[in-house]
C-alpha positions in Angstrom: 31.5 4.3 75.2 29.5 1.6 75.6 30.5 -2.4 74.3 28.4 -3.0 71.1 25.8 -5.4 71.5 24.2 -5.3 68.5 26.7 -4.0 65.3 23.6 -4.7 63.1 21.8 -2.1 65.2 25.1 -0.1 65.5 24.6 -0.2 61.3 21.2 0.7 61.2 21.8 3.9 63.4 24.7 5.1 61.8 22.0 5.2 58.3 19.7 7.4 60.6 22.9 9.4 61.2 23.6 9.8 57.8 19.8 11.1 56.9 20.0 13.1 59.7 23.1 15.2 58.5 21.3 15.8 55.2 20.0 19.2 57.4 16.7 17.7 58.3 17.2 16.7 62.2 13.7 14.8 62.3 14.1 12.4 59.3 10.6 10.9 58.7 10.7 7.5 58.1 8.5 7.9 55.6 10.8 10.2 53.7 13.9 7.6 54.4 11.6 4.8 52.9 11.3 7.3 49.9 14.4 7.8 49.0 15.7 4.5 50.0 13.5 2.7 47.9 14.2 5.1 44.6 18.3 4.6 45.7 17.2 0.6 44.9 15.7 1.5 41.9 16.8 4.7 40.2 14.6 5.6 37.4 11.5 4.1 38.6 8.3 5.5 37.9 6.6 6.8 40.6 3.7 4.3 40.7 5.9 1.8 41.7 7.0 3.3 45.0 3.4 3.7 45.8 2.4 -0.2 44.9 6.1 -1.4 46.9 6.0 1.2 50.0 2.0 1.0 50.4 1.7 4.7 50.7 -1.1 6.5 49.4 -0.1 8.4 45.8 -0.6 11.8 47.6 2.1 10.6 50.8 4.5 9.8 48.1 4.0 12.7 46.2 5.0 14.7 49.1 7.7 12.9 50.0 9.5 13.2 46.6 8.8 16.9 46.4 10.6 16.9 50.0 13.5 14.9 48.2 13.6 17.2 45.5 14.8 20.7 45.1 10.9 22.7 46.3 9.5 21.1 49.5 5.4 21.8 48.4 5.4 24.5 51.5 7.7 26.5 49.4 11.1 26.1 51.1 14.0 24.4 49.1 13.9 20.6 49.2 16.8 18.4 50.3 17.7 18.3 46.4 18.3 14.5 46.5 16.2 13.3 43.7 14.5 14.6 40.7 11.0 13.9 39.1 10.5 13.9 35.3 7.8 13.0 33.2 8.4 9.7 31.3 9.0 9.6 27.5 6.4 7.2 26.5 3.5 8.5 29.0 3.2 11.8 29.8 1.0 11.2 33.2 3.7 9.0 34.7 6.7 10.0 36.7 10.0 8.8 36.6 12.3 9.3 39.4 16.0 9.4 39.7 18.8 10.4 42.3 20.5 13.7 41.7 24.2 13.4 42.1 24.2 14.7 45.7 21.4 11.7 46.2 23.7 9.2 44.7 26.4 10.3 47.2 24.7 9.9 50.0 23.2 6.5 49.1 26.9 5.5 48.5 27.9 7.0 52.2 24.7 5.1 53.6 26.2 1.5 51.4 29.5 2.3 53.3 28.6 2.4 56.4 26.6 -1.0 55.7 29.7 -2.8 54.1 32.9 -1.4 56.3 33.8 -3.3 58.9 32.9 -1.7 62.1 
């Protein structure tokens, strides 16, 4: 194997590792934005990842319901996060890791903390 040159680059690709054994090969970054931000800020409502990621409200949309348990064309999600209407306002979303989304956000912090 080759020297490392870079081990903040070495860090970063072992994250696009770790996405990419969730089952979906071609992780969008897009999707990785998603679910990294809602990892940051578990129980955020769903407005907020549009307003911090820039992403139109329909992008977002389709990226959590990718993260979720049903992808919107019908086949299961990757069942990282769930979606749940908030208590005090029915039209807003609030969005939270599963437990299987909270491991692998603690798999991606390893990887970023352990000495390489």
């Amino acid at each position: 194997m080759a020297p490392l040159s870079s081990r903040e680059a070495y860090r970063a690709y072992l994250v696009v590792e770790v996405l990419r054994a969730t089952g979906e090969r071609e992780f969008p970054l897009q999707l990785a934005s998603t679910l990294l931000w809602i990892g940051a800020h578990n129980g955020c409502l769903q407005q907020d990842l549009v307003k911090a990621t820039s992403m139109s409200p329909s992008s977002v949309s389709r990226n959590v319901s990718w993260l979720s348990s049903t992808h919107r064309l019908g086949k299961p999600g990757l069942g990282l996060v769930r979606r749940e209407q908030d208590q005090l306002d029915y039209k807003r979303w609030r969005l939270w890791l599963t437990p299987k989304g909270e491991q692998l956000i603690s798999l991606i912090e390893q990887h970023l903390l352990d000495p390489l």
